[in-house]
C-alpha positions in Angstrom: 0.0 0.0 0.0 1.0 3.5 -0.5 2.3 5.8 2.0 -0.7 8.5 2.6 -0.3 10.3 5.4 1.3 13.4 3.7 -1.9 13.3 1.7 -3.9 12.9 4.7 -2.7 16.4 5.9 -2.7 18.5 3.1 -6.5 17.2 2.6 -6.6 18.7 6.5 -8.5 15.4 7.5 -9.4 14.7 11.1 -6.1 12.1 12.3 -5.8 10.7 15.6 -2.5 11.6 17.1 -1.4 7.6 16.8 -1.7 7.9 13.1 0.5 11.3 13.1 3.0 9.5 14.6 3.7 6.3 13.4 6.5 5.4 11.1 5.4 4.9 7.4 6.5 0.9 7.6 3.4 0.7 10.2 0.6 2.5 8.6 1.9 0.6 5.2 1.5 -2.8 7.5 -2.4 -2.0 9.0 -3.6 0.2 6.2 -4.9 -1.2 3.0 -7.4 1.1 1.7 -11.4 0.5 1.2 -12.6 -2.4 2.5 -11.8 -4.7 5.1 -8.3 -6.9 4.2 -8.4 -8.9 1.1 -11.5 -7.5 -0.1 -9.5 -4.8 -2.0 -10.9 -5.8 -5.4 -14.7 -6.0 -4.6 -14.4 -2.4 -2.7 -12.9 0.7 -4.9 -10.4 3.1 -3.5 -12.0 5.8 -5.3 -15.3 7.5 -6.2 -15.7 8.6 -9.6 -11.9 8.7 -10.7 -10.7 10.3 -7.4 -8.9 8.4 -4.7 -10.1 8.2 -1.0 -7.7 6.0 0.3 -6.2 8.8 2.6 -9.8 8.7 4.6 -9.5 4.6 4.0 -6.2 4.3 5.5 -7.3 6.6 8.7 -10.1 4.4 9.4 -7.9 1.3 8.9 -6.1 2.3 11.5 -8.2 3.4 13.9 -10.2 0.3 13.5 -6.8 -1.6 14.1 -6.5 0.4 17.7 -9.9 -0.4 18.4 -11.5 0.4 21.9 -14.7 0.6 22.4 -18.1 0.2 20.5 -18.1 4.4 21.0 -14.5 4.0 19.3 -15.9 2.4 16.6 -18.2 4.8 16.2 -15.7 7.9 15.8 -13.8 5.4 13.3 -16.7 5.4 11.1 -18.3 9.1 11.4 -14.5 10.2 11.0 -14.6 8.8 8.1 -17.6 10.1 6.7 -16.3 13.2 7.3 -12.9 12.9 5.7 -14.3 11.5 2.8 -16.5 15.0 2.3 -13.6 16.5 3.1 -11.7 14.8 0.3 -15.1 15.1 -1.9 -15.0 19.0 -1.3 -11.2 19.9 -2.5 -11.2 17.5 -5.4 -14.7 17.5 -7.2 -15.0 20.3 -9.3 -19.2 20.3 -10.7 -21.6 20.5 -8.1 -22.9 17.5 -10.2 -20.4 15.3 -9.0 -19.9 16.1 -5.6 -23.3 15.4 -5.5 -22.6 11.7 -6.7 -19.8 11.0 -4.8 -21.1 12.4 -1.6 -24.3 9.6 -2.2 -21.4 6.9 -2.7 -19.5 8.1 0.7 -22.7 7.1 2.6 -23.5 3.9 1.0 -19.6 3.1 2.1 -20.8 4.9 5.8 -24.0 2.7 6.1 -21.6 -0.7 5.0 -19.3 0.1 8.1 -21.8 0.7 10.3 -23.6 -2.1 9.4 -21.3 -4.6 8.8 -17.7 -3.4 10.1 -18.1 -4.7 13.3 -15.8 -7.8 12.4 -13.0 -6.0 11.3 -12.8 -3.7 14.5 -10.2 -4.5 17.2 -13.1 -4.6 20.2 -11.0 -4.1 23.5 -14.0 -3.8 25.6 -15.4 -7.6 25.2 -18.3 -6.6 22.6 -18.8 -6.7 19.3 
C-alpha cells in the first residue's frame, strides 16, 4: 500500500495523534485502503476517478487500535467526514460532488452495518 499520510494532511482530514506519529512501515503494514483486508478488489479506492484512500487508511487504523463500540463509532463518522472532506477539495461540478457524496454514505451505512468484524473490540463486545 502507498504511504498516505502526507496526503492525509494536506486534505486537512481529522487524524488521531497515533496515526500522526507512526513510522510509514506501520501504517503501510495496518492500512490497506477500502474495505476490510483482502476485499481490495470487490471495494474501490475511489469514487468517480478520485482516490479516497487517505480517509481509508485513517479508518484502517483506527479500527486496528480499536477500543470501544463508542471508538468504533468515531472510526466510522471520522470517516464520513474525511471523505467530504476529500469530496469537497477535489470535485470540481456540483454535479459530482453530488454523486460522490451519495457513494461516501453507502460506504458509511456498510461500516456501520457490517464493520463490526473487522474492529479490534477491547472492551469484550462486538
Amino acid at each position: 500500500m502507498s504511504y498516505t499520510r502526507p496526503e492525509a494532511v494536506k486534505l486537512g482530514l481529522l487524524l488521531p495523534m497515533s496515526y500522526r506519529n507512526a513510522h510509514a512501515a506501520e501504517l503501510d503494514r495496518v492500512c490497506n485502503g477500502g474495505g476490510a483486508a483482502g476485499y481490495g478488489l470487490l471495494i474501490p479506492d475511489t469514487m468517480y476517478l478520485v482516490s479516497m484512500t487517505p480517509a481509508f487508511d485513517v479508518h484502517d487504523w483506527m479500527y486496528h487500535e480499536g477500543g470501544t463500540d463508542e471508538d468504533k463509532d468515531r472510526a466510522d463518522d471520522w470517516m464520513l467526514e474525511n471523505l467530504h472532506r476529500i469530496i469537497k477539495a477535489k470535485s470540481w461540478t456540483p454535479w459530482m460532488r453530488w454523486m460522490r457524496k451519495r457513494r461516501a454514505q453507502k460506504y458509511y451505512l456498510a461500516v456501520r452495518m457490517f464493520g463490526s468484524g473487522a474492529f479490534n473490540h477491547k472492551d469484550g463486545n462486538e
